[in-house]
N, C-alpha and C positions, 0 to 999 in steps of 0.2 A: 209329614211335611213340616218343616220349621215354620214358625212365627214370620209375620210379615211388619212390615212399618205399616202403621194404620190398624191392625188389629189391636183387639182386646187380650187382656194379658187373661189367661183362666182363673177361675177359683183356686185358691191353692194355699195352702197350711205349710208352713216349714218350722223351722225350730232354733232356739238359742237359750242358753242360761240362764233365767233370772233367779228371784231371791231366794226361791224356794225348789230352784232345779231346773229340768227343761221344763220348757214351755212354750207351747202352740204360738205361733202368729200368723194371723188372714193376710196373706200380700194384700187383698183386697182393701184393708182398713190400713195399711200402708199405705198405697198409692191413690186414696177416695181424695178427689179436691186437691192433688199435690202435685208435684214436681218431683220426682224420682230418679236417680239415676240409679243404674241395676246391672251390675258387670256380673257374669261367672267365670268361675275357673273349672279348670279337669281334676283338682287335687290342692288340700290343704298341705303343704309345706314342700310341694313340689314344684322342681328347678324354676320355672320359670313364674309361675303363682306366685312364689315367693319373693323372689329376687327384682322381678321386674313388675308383675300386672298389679298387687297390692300396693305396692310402693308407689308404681305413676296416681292412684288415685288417692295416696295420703297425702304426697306432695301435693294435688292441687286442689284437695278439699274443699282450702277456704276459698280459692277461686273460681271454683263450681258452684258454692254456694249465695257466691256475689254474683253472678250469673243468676240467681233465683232459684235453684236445685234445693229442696227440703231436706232431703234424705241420699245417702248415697248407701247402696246394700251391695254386700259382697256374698256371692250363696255358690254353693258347693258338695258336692254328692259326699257328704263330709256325717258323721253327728256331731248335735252341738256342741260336745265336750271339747271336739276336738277343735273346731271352730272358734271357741269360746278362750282357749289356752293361742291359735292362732293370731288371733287378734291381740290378744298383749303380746305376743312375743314381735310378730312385724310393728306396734307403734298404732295399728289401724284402730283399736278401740279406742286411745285415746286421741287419734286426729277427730275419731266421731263416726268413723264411719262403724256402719251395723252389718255384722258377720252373720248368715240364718245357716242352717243345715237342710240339705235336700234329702233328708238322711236314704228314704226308700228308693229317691229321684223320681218320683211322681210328678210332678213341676216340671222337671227338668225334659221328661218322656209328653209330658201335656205340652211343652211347646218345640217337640221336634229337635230339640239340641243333644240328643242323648247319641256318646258313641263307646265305640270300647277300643283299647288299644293293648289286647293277651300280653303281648313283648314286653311291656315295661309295667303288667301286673294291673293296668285300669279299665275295669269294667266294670258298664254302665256310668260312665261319666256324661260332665256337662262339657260340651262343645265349649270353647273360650268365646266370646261376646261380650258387649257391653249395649245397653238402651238404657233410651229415655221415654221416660215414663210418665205421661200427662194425665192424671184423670185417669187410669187403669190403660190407656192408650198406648201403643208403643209409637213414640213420633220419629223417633231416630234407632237403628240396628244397625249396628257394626259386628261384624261375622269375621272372626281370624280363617283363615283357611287352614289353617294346620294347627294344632293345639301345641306347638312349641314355642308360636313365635307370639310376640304380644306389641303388633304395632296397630294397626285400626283397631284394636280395641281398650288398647290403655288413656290414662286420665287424659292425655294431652291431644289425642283425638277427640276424644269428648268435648272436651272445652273447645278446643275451636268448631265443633259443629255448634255452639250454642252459637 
């Protein structure tokens, strides 16, 4: 059963590149005391990942962020590398936003978003989504229905649900 608005997001470790290679990060010490916004995708540099659901939330970073938003994280049944080479090449690391890797998808399977789709080669992916993350809280879920299409869950839904 997927994640509700009002639940607790789980314990969960994911991953990204720092100085010295990958490296662990607690969602948890993420979203302690903050304002989070937390979108997934099915795939790093896939059609619509790429072109449209990264992009709505680099374009409106900074106005998520005047809105009071801490952190904006993009995560992905990806590894870090891959993630990590993702984010320079869409522009998203340097708008700010933070790339993590689902690498096992354990996260992704802890909160119910996990799907597969054989035909176009994706299994065990993350269901497309975006939340808001209060306090480890999920206050706001927006749920795409189909993982092609990226409109309740890109930046410019977001922002106006703030």
């Amino acid at each position: 059963m997927a994640i509700s608005q009002g639940e607790n997001l789980p314990d969960a470790s994911l991953l990204r590149i720092g100085a010295e290679g990958p490296e662990q990060v607690a969602l948890a010490e993420l979203t302690k005391d903050r304002k989070v916004v937390l979108f997934a995708v099915p795939g790093a540099y896939t059609p619509t990942c790429h072109s449209a659901h990264v992009p709505s939330f680099t374009r409106n970073a900074d106005a998520l962020k005047a809105k009071g938003v801490d952190e904006i994280i993009c995560v992905s049944v990806n590894d870090p590398f891959v993630m990590k080479a993702w984010g320079e090449a869409t522009g998203a690391e340097a708008a700010g936003l933070t790339l993590l890797a689902d690498s096992e998808g354990s996260f992704t399977k802890a909160i119910g978003m996990d799907f597969d789709a054989p035909p176009a080669g994706l299994l065990g992916r993350s269901q497309r989504y975006a939340m808001l993350v209060e306090d480890g809280v999920v206050t706001v879920l927006h749920l795409e229905e189909s993982p092609g299409v990226c409109e309740v869950s890109g930046g410019e839904a977001m922002l106006a649900a703030l």
